[in-house]
N, C-alpha and C positions, 0 to 999 in steps of 0.2 A: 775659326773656320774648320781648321781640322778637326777641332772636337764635336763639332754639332757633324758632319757626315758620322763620324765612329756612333755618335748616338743613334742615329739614322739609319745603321749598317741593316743588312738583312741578320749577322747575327745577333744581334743589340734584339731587334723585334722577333726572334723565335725563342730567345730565353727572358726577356724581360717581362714576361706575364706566364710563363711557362712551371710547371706543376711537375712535383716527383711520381715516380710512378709506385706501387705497391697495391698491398691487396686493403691496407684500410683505406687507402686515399681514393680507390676506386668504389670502395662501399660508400663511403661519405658524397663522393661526387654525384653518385645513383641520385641518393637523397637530397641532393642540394637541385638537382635535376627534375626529382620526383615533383617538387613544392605548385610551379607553375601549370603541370599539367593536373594535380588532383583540384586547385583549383578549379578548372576550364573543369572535369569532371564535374565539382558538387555544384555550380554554378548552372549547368547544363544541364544535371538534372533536376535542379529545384525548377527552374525555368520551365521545363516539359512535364513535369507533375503539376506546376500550378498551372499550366495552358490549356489540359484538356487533351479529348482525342481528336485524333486529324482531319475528323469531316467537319469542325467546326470554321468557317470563314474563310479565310484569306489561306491558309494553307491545304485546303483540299487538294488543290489544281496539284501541287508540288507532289505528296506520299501517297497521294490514290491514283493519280498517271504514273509515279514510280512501281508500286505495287502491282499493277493490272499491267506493266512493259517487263516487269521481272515473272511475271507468268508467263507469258507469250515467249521468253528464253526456255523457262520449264516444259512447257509447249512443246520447245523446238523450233518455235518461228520467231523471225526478226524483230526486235521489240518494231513500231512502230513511230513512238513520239523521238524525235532525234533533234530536235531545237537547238538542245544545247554543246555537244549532241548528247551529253550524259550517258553514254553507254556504261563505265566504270561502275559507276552508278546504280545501272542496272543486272547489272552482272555480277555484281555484288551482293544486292537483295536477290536475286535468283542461287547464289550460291548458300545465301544463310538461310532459306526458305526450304533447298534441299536438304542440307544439314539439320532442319528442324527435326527430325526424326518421326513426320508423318506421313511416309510413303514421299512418293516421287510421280510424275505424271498428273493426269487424269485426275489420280485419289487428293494426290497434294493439294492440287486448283480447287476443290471443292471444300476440303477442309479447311482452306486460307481464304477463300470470299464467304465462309461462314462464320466466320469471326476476323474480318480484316487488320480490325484495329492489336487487334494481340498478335499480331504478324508484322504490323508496321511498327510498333511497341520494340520489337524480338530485332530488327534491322535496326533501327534508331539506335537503338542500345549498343549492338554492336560497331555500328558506326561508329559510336561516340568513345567505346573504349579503344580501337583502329586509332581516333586523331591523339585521342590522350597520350596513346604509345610513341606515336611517332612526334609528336610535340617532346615529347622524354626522351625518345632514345635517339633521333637522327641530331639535335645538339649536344649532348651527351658525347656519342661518338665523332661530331665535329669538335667539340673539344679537347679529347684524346688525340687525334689527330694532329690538330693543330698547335694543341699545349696549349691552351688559354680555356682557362673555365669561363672569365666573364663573356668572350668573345660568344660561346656557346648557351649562357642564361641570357643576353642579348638579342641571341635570336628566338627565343619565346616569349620576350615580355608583349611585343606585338598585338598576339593572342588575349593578351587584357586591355588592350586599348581602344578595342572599336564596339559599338553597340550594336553594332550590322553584324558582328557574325555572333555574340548571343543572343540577340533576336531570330540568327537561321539556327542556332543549334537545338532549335525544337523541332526541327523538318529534319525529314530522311528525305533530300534534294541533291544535285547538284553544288549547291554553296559548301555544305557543311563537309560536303565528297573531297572539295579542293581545299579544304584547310590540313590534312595530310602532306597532298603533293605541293601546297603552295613551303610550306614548312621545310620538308625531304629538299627542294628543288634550292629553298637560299643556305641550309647548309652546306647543300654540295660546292654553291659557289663558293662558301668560305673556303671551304675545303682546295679547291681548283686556282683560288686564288694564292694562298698559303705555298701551292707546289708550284705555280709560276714564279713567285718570287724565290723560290730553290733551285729552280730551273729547270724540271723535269716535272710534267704530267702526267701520273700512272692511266695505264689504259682503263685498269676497272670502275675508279674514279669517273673518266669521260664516260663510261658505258651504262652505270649507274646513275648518271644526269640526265645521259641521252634518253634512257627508260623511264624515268623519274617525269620529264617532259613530254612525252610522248602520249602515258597515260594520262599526265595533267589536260593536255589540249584534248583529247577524245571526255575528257566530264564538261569541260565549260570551256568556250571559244573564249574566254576575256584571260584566259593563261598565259593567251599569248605574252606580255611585259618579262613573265620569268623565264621564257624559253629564248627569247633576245638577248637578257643580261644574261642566264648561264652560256650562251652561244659566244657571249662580249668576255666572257671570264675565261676560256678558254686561248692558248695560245700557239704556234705555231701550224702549218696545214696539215700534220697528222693528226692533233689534238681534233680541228675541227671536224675532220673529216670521221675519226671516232665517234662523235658524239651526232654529228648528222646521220650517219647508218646507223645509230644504236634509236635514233629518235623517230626515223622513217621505221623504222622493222617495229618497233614497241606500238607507235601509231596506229601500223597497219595494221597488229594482232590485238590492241584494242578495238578498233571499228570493225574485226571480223564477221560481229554479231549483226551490224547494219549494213554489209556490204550490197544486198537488194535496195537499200534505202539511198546510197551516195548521192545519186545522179539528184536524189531532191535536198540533202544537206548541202551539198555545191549549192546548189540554184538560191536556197533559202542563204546562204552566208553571201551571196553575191548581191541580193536583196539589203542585205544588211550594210555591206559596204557601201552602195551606190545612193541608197534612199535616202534622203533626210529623217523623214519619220521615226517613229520605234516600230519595231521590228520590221524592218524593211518596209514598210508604208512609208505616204507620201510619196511626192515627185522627186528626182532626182538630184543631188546635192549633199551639201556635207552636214547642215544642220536645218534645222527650222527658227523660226522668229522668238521660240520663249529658250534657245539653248545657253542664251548667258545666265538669263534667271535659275531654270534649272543646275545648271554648274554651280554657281553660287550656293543654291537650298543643300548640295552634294559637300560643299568645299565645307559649309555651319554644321553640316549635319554629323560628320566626323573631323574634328577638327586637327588632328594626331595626322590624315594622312597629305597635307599640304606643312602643320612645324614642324612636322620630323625633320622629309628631307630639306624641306626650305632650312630651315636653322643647322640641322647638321651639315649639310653639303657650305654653306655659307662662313659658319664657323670655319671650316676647314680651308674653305678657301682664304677667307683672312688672316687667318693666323699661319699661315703657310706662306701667302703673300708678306704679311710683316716680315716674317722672320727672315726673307730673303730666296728668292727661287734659286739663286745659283749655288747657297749654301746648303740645299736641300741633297739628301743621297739619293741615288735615282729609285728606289725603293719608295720612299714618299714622293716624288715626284709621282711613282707607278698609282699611290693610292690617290694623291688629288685626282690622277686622270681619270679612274674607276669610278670614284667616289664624283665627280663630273658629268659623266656615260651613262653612272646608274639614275644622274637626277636629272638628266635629259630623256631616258626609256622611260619614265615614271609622268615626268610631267606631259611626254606625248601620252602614254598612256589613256590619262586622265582626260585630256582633251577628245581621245577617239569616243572613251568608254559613256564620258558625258555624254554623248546623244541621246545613251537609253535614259537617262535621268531617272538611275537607280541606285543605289548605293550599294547594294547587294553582289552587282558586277565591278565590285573592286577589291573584292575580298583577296585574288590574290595579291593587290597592289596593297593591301592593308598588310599583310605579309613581308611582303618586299620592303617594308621602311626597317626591319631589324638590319636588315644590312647597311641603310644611313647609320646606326645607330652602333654597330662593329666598326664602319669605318671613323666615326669619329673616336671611340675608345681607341683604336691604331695610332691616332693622334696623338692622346693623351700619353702612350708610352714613347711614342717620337719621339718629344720636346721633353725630352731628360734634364737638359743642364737650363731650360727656359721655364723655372717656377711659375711666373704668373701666368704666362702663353698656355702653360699645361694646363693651372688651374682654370681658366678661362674657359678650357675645352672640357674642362671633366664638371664644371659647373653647370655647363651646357647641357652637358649628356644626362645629370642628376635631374636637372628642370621638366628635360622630356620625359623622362622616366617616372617622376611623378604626378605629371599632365596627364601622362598618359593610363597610369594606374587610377588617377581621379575618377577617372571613366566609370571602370568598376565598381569605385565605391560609391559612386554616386550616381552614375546613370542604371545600373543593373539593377537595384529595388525597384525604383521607379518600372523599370520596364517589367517586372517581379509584378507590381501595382498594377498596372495596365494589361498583362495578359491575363491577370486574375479578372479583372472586373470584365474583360473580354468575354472571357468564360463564362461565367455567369449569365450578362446580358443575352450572350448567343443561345444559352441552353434553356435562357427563361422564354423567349420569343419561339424557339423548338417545341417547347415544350407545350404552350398555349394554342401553338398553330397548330398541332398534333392531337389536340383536345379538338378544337372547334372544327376542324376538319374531318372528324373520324369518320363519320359515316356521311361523305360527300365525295366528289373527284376533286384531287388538289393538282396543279401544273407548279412545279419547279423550274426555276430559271436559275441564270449566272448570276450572284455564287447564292444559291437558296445553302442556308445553315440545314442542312438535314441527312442521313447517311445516304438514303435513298439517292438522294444529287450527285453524291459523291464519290457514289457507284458509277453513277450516268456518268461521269466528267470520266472518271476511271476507263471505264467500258469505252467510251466513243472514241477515246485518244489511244487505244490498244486495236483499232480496227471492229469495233464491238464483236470481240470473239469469242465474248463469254455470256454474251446475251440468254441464251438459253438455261444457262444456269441462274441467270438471276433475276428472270423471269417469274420463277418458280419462286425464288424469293418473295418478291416484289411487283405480285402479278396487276396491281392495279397502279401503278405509278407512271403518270407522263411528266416530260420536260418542256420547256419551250428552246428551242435551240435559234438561241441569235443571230448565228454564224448564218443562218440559211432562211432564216423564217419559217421554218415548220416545229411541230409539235413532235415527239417522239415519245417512243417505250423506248425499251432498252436495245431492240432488235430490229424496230419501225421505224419509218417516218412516215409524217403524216400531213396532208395539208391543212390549212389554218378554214378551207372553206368546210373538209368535212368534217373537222371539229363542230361545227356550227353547224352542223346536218345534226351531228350524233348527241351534242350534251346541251339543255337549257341554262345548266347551271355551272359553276366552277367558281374553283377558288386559286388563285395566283397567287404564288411565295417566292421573294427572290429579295434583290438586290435594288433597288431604283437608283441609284446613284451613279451606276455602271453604265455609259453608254450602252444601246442594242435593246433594248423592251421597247414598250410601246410605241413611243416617240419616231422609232425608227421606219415606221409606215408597214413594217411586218404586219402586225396586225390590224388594218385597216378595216377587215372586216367584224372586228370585233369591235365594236362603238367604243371607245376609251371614257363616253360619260356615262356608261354600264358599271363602270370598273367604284365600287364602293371599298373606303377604307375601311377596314375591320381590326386592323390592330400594326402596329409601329414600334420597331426598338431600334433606334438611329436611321442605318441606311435600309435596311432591312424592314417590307412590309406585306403584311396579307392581304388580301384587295380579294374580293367578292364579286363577280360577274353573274348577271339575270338575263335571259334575254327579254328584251320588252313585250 
């Protein structure tokens, strides 16, 4: 009995995985550091060179409503889109856009909608070297810290485990925004964790967390899980009360830029809690009728973020329980009870975030499972004088580690496969509809593959403030706009009856697969058995209208 607490001591766990210090050990540790984030680097860019540029499908909405809300800060006006509310986000392509070294104002906005895509190129980029960094260097220095190298490669393996966030590390969005702070935000817990069980929590530590979270929740409302558990890792009411003013003041100077906008991101997040629906649609309530289904296609679809904590939180608790609760030093006791708290935050999580029945809103919870995965290696040096107990736990931790690196080498080509041939298809159907259309009027709809759309979607969700300028561009281009049933330019609206005054002919390019076209009675006055196929690539088709 005595000897299992002395193994269990808090000194036993700050030198039992603990590292000399010097200046080779700190070169070598860089590099053994470097390994996971060059990866997520070459990975990330193969992934965005084989995709294409950003007006193609499914990621317009995301880098051309980023790009056209990082003007309107260039501007000097509010961005407008605040969903998510992504401001970080945006103030961040507004700051690399200044930095580009083509003027500022006025000249900038005009240089960067006339080559969009080598702007969004120029932010992406920088984005992606931003996460690589702090993937390296915020476990890195939680390791130094701490004295455990493994505790700090632990907390990046995460990063190769999920297929959801190499499928966003082709967008400049909000997802790929919070793989920094979601990273920054579970080192810190190590960190805060490591000094509770010394017994004293440095202020700059709390103040650094508090910032760390502050910024995370002003890029994406689903941040919330890691600003609970950094909130749950802290201890005593100075600790907390540090890290509350350091995360209220960071907050507020993140949303400085939408402070016109709040009174509608309240309303919009209040939509979202009460609704069942997505995005605050539907009647009121906590889910709707396909929300087990959904959960379920969420839990297959990444399968790393239900064994992580399921199997590490579980192991822990069995073999903790084996070995005896009263023989435990209150030190392991502290980590069953964390390691407990953290897979209770996790599994509410999951249950809120399911509603939206997207996998992309779990990214920082995809995050959060390296902290399952520290807390179970804490284990494996616990159970010093218990050989198979320990083995048991470090076999565990090897299982995940390699399930979870499977991901990579086996789901990344594939997705590698699939944005290629994406590409392709979308540029081949662009391309034909851009021939047989040319000298006709074409209407673009949600999500038409085409630059010109992707302007529109750009432009309408900035308050269309740049209409004038791309105009000039794109002086013959309409939309059909779902949202309202009217027709638009860039700067217009327009009704669907004086469409049908002014043109016999047209040609319709969009999406049919998407709720909101035809079907939706919008266009009623346009006879839908007018509407002739003219050519198809999956969900995407051109249809032809005559009047009789």
């Amino acid at each position: 009995m005595k000897q299992s607490k002395v193994a269990l001591s808090p000194e036993y766990l700050q030198n039992a995985d603990s590292f000399r210090s010097g200046k080779g050990k700190v070169v070598l540790s860089l590099l053994l550091f470097a390994v996971i984030p060059s990866i997520f680097m070459f990975v990330a860019l193969q992934l965005t060179q084989v995709r294409g540029p950003q007006w193609l499908g499914s990621y317009v909405e995301t880098s051309y409503t980023y790009l056209f809300n990082s003007l309107l800060i260039v501007k000097g006006e509010p961005p407008f889109h605040t969903d998510h509310p992504g401001t970080t986000a945006q103030v961040f392509g507004a700051a690399v856009l200044e930095a580009s070294g083509h003027g500022s104002g006025d000249q900038l906005i005009k240089i960067v909608l006339n080559d969009p895509e080598k702007f969004i190129r120029r932010v992406h980029r920088a984005l992606l070297i931003v996460c690589a960094l702090t993937i390296w260097i915020f476990p890195w220095i939680t390791a130094l810290s701490i004295g455990s190298y493994a505790k700090g490669v632990l907390l990046q393996f995460p990063i190769l485990f999920f297929n959801t966030i190499w499928h966003y590390s082709v967008v400049w969005g909000p997802e790929l925004t919070l793989v920094p702070f979601s990273i920054a935000a579970v080192s810190v817990c190590v960190v805060l964790l490591s000094q509770r069980d010394g017994g004293t929590q440095k202020q700059p530590t709390l103040v650094l967390a508090g910032v760390i979270c502050g910024l995370g929740i002003a890029t994406k409302l689903t941040f919330f899980p890691l600003i609970l558990i950094t909130f749950l890792c802290c201890r005593r009411l100075r600790s907390f009360l540090v890290f509350g003013a350091s995360f209220l003041v960071a907050a507020a100077l993140a949303l400085l830029p939408i402070y016109s906008e709040l009174p509608r991101v309240f309303h919009w997040i209040l939509r979202l809690s009460i609704h069942s629906g997505r995005y605050g649609s539907g009647g009121v309530g906590f889910a709707t009728a396909h929300y087990v289904a959904d959960a379920t296609n969420m839990l297959s679809a990444e399968a790393s973020v239900w064994l992580v904590p399921v199997l590490a939180t579980g192991t822990i608790l069995w073999l903790t329980l084996r070995t005896g609760w009263k023989s435990l030093h209150s030190s392991a006791r502290r980590l069953v009870s964390i390691a407990c708290i953290v897979f209770i935050v996790q599994t509410a999580t999951f249950v809120i975030v399911a509603r939206q029945s997207a996998p992309r809103y779990l990214v920082p919870l995809y995050v959060s499972t390296g902290l399952n995965l520290v807390f179970l290696w804490q284990l494996v040096l616990c159970l010093r004088y218990q050989r198979k107990v320990r083995a048991i736990a470090a076999i565990v931790l090897l299982c995940l580690l390699l399930f979870g690196v499977s991901s990579l080498i086996f789901r990344a080509p594939a997705l590698y496969q699939s944005l290629q041939a994406t590409r392709l298809a979308e540029f081949g159907i662009y391309s034909r509809v851009k021939k047989k259309t040319e000298n006709a009027v074409r209407v673009d709809y949600y999500r038409s593959v085409s630059p010109e759309f992707a302007m529109w979607s750009g432009n309408y969700l900035s308050r269309r403030t740049f209409a004038g300028i791309l105009e000039k561009q794109f002086p013959k281009s309409f939309f059909y706009n779902a949202l309202n049933g009217n027709f638009e330019t860039f700067g217009d609206s327009i009704k669907p009856e004086a469409m049908l005054k002014k043109y016999d002919h047209l040609f319709f390019f969009g999406n049919r697969v998407i709720p909101g076209w035809v079907d939706d009675g919008h266009l009623e006055c346009f006879n839908a058995k007018n509407l002739k196929l003219i050519d198809r690539q999956g969900q995407y088709v051109l249809e032809e209208w005559t009047r009789e």
